[in-house]
C-alpha positions in Angstrom: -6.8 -19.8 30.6 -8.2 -20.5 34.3 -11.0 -21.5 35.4 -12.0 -18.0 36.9 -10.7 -16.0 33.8 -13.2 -18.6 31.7 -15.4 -17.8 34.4 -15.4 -13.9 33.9 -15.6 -14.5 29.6 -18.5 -16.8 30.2 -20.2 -14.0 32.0 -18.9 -11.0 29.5 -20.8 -12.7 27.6 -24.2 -12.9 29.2 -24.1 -9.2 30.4 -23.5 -8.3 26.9 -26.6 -9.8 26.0 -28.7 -8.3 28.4 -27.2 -4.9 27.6 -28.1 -5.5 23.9 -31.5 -6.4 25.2 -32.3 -3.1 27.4 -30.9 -1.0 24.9 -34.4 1.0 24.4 -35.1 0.8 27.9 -32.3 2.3 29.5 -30.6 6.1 28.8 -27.3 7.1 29.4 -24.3 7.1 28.3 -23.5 3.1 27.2 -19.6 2.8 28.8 -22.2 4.4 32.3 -24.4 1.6 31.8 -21.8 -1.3 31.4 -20.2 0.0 34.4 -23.8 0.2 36.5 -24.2 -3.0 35.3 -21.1 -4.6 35.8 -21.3 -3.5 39.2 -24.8 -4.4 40.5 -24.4 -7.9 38.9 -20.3 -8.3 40.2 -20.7 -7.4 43.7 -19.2 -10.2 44.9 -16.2 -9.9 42.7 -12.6 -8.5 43.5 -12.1 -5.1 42.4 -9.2 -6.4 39.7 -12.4 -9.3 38.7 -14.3 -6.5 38.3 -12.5 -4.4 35.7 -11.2 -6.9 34.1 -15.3 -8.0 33.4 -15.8 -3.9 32.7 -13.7 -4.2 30.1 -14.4 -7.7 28.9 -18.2 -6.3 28.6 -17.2 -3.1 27.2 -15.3 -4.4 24.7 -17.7 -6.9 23.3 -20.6 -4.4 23.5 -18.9 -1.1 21.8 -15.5 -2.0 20.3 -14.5 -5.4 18.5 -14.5 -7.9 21.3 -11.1 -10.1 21.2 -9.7 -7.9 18.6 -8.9 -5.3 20.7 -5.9 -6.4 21.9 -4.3 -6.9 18.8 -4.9 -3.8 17.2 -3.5 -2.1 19.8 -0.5 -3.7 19.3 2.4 -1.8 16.9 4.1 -4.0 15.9 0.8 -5.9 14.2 0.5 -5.0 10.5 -2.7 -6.9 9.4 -5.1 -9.1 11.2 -7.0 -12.0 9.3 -9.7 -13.6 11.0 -10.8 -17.3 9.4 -14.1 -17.6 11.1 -14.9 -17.7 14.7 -11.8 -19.8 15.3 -9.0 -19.0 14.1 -7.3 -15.7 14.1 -3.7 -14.9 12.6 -2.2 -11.2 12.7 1.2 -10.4 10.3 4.0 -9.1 12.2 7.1 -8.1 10.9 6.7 -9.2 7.0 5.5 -12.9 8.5 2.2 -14.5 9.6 1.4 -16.4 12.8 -1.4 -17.9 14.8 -3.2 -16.3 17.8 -5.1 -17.5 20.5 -7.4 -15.0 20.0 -10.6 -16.4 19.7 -14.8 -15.5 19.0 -16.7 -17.1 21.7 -19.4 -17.7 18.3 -20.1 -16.6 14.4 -22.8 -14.4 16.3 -20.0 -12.8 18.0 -17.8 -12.3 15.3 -20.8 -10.8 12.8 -21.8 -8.7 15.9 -17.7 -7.5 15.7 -18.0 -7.0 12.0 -21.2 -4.8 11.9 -19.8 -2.5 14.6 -17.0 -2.2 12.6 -19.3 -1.3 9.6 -22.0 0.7 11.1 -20.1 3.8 11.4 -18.7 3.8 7.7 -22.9 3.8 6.8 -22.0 0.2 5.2 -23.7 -2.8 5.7 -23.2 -6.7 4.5 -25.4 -9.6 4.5 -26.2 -12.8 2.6 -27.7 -10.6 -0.2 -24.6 -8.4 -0.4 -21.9 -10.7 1.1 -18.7 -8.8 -0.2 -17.5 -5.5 1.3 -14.9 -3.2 1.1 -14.6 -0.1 3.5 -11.9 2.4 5.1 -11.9 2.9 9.5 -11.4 6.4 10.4 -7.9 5.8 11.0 -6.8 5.0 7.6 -7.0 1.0 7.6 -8.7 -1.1 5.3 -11.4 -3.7 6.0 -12.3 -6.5 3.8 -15.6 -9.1 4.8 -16.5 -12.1 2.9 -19.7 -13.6 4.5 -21.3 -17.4 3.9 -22.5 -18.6 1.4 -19.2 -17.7 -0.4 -17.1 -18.2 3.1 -17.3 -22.0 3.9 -16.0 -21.9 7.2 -17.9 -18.8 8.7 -17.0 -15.1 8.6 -13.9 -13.5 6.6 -12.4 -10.6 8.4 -9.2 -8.6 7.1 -8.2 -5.5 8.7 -4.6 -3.7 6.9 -3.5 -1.3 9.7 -3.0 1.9 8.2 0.8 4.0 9.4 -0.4 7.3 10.0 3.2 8.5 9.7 4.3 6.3 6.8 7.5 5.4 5.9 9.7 8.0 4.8 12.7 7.3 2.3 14.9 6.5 4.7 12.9 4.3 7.0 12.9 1.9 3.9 16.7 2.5 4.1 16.6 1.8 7.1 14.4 -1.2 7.0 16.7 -3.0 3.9 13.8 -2.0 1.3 16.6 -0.5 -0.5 20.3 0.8 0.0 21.4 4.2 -0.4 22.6 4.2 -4.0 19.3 3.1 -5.1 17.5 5.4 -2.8 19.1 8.4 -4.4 18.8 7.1 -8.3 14.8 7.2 -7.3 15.0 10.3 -5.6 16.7 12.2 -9.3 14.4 9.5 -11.4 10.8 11.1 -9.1 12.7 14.8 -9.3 13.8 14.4 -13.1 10.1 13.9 -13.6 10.2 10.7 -14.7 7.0 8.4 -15.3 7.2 5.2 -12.5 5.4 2.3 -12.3 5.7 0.1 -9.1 5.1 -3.6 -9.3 5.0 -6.8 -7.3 2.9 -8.7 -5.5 -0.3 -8.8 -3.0 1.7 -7.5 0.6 5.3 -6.8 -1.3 5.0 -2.9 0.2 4.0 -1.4 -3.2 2.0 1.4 -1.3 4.6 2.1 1.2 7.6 2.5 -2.0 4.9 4.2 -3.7 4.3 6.9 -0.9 8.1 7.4 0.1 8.7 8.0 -3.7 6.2 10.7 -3.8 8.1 12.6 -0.5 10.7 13.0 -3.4 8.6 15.2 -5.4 9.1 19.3 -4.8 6.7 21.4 -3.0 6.1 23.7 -4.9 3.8 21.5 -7.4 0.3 20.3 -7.4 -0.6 16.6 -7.1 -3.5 15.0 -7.4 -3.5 11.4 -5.8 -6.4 8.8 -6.3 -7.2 5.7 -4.8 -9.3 2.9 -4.4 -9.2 3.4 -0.5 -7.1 6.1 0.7 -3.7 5.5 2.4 -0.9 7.9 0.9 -0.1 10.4 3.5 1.5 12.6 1.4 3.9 15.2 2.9 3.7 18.2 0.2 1.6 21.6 1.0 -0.5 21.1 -2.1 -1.9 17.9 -2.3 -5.6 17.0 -3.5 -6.8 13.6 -2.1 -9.4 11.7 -4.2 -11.0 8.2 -3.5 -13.1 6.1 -5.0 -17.1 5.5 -4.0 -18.5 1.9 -4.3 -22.1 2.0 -5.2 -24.7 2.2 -2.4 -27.3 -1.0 -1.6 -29.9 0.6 -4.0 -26.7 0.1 -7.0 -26.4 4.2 -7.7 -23.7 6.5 -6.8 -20.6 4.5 -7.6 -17.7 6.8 -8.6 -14.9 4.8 -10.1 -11.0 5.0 -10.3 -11.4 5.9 -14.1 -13.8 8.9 -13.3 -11.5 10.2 -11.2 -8.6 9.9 -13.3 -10.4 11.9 -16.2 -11.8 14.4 -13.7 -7.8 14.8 -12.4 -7.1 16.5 -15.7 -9.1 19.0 -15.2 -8.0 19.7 -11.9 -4.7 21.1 -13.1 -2.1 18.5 -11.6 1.5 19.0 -11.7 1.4 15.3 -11.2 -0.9 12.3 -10.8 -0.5 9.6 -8.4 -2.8 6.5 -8.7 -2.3 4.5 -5.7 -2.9 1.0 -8.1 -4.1 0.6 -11.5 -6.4 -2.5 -11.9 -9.2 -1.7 -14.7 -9.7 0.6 -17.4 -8.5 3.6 -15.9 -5.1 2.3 -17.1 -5.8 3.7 -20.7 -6.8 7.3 -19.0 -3.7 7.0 -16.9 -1.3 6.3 -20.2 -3.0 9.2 -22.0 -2.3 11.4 -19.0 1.4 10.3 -18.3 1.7 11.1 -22.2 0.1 14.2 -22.6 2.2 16.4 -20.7 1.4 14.8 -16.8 4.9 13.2 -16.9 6.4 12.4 -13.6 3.5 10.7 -12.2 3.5 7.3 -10.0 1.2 4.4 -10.1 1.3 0.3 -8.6 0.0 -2.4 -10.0 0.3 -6.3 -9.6 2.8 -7.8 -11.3 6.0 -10.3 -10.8 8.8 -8.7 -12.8 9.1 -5.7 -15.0 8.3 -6.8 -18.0 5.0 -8.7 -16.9 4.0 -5.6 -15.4 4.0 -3.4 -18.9 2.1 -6.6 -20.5 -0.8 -6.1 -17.4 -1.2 -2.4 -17.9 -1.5 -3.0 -21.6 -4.4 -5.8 -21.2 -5.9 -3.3 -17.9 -6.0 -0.5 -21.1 -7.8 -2.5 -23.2 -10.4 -3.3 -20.7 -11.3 0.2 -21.3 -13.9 -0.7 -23.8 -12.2 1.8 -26.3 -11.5 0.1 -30.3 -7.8 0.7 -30.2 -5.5 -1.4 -31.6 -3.1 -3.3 -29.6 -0.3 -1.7 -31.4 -1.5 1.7 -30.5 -1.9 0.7 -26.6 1.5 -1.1 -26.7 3.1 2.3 -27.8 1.3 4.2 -25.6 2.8 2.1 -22.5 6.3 2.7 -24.4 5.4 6.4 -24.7 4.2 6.7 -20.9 6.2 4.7 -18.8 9.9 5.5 -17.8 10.7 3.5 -15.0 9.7 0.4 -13.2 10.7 -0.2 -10.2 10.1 -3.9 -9.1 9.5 -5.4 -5.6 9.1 -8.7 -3.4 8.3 -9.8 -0.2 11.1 -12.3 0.8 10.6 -15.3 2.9 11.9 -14.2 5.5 9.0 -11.0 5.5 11.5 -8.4 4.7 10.1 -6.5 1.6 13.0 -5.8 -0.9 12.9 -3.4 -4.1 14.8 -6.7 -6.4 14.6 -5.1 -10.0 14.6 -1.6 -11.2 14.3 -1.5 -15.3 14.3 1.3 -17.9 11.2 1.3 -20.6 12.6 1.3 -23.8 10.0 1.2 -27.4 11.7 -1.0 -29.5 10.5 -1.0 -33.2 6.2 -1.8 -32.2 7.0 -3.2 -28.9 8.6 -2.4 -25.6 11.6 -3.9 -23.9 13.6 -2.8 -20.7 16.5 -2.1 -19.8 17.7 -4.0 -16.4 19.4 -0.8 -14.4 19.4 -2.5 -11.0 19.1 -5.7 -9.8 19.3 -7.6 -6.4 21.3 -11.3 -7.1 22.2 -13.1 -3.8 21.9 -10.0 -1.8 24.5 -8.2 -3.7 23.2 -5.1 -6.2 24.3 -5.3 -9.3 24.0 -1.9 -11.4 24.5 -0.5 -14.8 24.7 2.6 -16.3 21.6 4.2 -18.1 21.6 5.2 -21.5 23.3 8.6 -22.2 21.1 9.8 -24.6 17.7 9.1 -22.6 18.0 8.4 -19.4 21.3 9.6 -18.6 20.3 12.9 -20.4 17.5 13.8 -17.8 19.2 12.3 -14.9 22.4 14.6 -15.4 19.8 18.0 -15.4 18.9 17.2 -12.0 21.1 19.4 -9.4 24.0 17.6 -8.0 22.8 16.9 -4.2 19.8 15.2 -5.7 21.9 13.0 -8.3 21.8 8.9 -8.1 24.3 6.8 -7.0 24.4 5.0 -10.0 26.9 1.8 -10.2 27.9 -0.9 -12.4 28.4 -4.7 -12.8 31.7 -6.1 -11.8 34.0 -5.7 -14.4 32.3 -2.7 -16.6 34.6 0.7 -16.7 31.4 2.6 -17.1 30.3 3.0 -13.0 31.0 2.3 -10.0 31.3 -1.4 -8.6 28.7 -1.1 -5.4 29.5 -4.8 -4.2 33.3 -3.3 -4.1 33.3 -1.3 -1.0 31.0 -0.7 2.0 32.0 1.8 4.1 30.1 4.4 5.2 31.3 7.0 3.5 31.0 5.4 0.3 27.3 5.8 -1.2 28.8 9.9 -0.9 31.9 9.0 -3.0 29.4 6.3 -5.8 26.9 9.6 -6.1 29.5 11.6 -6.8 31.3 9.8 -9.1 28.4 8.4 -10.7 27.6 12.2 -11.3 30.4 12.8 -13.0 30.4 9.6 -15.5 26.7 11.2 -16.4 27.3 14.4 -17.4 30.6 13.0 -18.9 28.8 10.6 -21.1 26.2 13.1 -22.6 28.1 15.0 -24.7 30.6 12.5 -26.1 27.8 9.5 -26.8 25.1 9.1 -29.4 23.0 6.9 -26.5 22.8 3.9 -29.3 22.4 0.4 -27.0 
């Protein structure tokens, strides 16, 4: 940077400050007084100088100072500010470093409260931890010192206000097109899915193309922590959680909401991430009759992901048994669908697994499976999976596939032509409703 552009910040600055000062003194609108001021104290400056220092003012005064650039940009997905310093955004699946810079902590707490003020929230030393949702849909997280070491923790998730429809993750290599229409029959078969991985796999984004599958004539009920499903259906009922206010009173809680959802009459219910208690209301919904409903939570495979909703259930503070919570996931839980962030920041659906009780416990059933970049697929079971699967209408029918060398599918590494995921559902439809009939759907 120049010496005149360092000029111009250095001077940003010090209008700011007498803005803030003659705040109660003057009237007006406050983008009319940055401009008077900017004006009477710039005269000798170029007209370009003297926008550029409008805006440098303005945006330090009303909206979040160096910040401003980046979240105008698209193609920045999340922006994580490590104290006055250092700034990195995520673009494209990947993290990098910005030059974006606070001139001081002052600065970047003065950033952080306008960013609160509106949301009626407020953070401090005594309450250094917050949580909140910008008009726009995006998430903030603060962490303040004494728990932040190195000054002021910003995170801001930039919320899509289109989302990603099912074929955008096509699109994008989230998943191929056989997979894409198993999900589409699993969500329309009304089966019960769980989506798992990781902190920034895309669990919300699978989570709210999978609900664009469900039919429009039903009612759903979705709740979350902060909202972000944009769900496309007519009749949709959005509920989100309420942290408690700096007296301690009015929190309303993910698990209050769940148990308030059954009384709201929902066709299905769509938690946007289990992570307490409300696990055990969400099993005793999913197996009372609110099949078909979809939930994330964190987890690394399918099977770690059925052990964490069972230990989130008994966190409920309810004297079940571990048995009777273990069969209750069984009894609940159809589906999980599994996915990872790779290293190169492309998120990937890597596992998709059938829940099977077996004797007290639960095993799955590996359906899908990503190996080197090649799918690898099996047939469901006839009986079970296959059974519901093969009731859905054809058009809507997976693509299902199998392993290299098993007569029961079709082999997706094989052939890649165009025309093929076409030829793999239809075939695949087939070889289900074939296989219902004829098989007793032992393993």
């Amino acid at each position: 940077m120049h010496e005149g552009a360092e000029g111009l910040e250095q001077l940003a600055g010090e209008l700011r400050e007498r803005l803030v000062r003659s705040a109660g003194e003057d009237g007006g609108d406050a983008v009319q007084r940055v401009a008077a001021l900017v004006e009477r104290e710039g005269a000798l400056l170029s007209e370009a100088e003297r926008e550029t220092l409008r805006r440098l003012v303005t945006e330090r005064s009303l909206g979040l100072g160096p910040l401003e650039a980046l979240l105008a940009d698209p193609d920045v997905d999340e922006v994580m500010v490590n104290g006055p310093g250092r700034v990195y955004v995520e673009r494209r699946g990947r993290i990098e470093p910005t030059d974006v810079t606070f001139a001081s902590e002052a600065d970047l707490r003065h950033a952080i409260e306008r960013i609160l003020a509106p949301l009626g929230r407020r953070v401090d030393e005594a309450e250094p931890l917050c949580d909140a949702r910008l008009a726009d849909g995006s998430r903030v997280n603060v962490v303040l010192p004494p728990l932040a070491l190195d000054g002021p923790l910003l995170t801001i998730r930039r919320f899509r206000a289109g989302g990603f429809a099912p074929s955008d993750l096509v699109a994008n290599g989230t998943l191929d097109r056989p997979l894409h229409d198993l999900l589409a029959a699993c969500v329309r078969a009304r089966l019960t899915i769980l989506v798992s991985g990781g902190t920034g796999s895309g669990k919300t984004t699978t989570l709210g193309a999978l609900s664009s599958f469900i039919p429009d004539d039903e009612r759903i009920v979705t709740i979350e922590d902060a909202a972000e499903l944009q769900l496309r259906q007519p009749h949709v009922v959005r509920l989100e959680a309420r942290p408690a206010s700096l007296e301690g009173r009015g929190e309303v809680t993910i698990r209050r909401l769940v148990r308030n959802a059954l009384r709201m009459r929902p066709d299905r219910i769509v938690v946007g991430e289990v992570r307490g208690g409300e696990a055990l209301d969400m099993l005793s919904a999913m197996a009372s009759g609110h099949d078909g409903s979809l939930s994330t939570v964190h987890a690394g495979s399918p099977e770690e992901a059925l052990r964490r909703v069972e230990t989130l259930a008994l966190m409920a503070d309810v004297a079940l048994p571990h048995a009777a919570v273990r069969q209750l996931v069984a009894g609940a839980i159809d589906l999980v669908v599994q996915q990872r962030r790779e290293r190169d920041g492309r998120r990937r659906i890597v596992a998709v697994s059938e829940v099977l009780p077996a004797g007290d416990g639960i095993t799955t059933r590996e359906l899908f499976s990503l190996c080197d970049g090649r799918a690898r697929w099996r047939v469901p079971l006839p009986a079970g999976l296959a059974a519901r699967l093969a009731d859905v209408p054809a058009a809507s029918e997976p693509a299902c596939a199998r392993e290299p060398g098993d007569p029961g599918g079709v082999d997706v590494a094989a052939s890649t032509s165009t025309a093929d995921p076409l030829v793999r559902l239809e075939a695949a439809r087939r070889r289900l409703r074939a296989s219902v009939a004829p098989l007793d759907g032992s393993a």
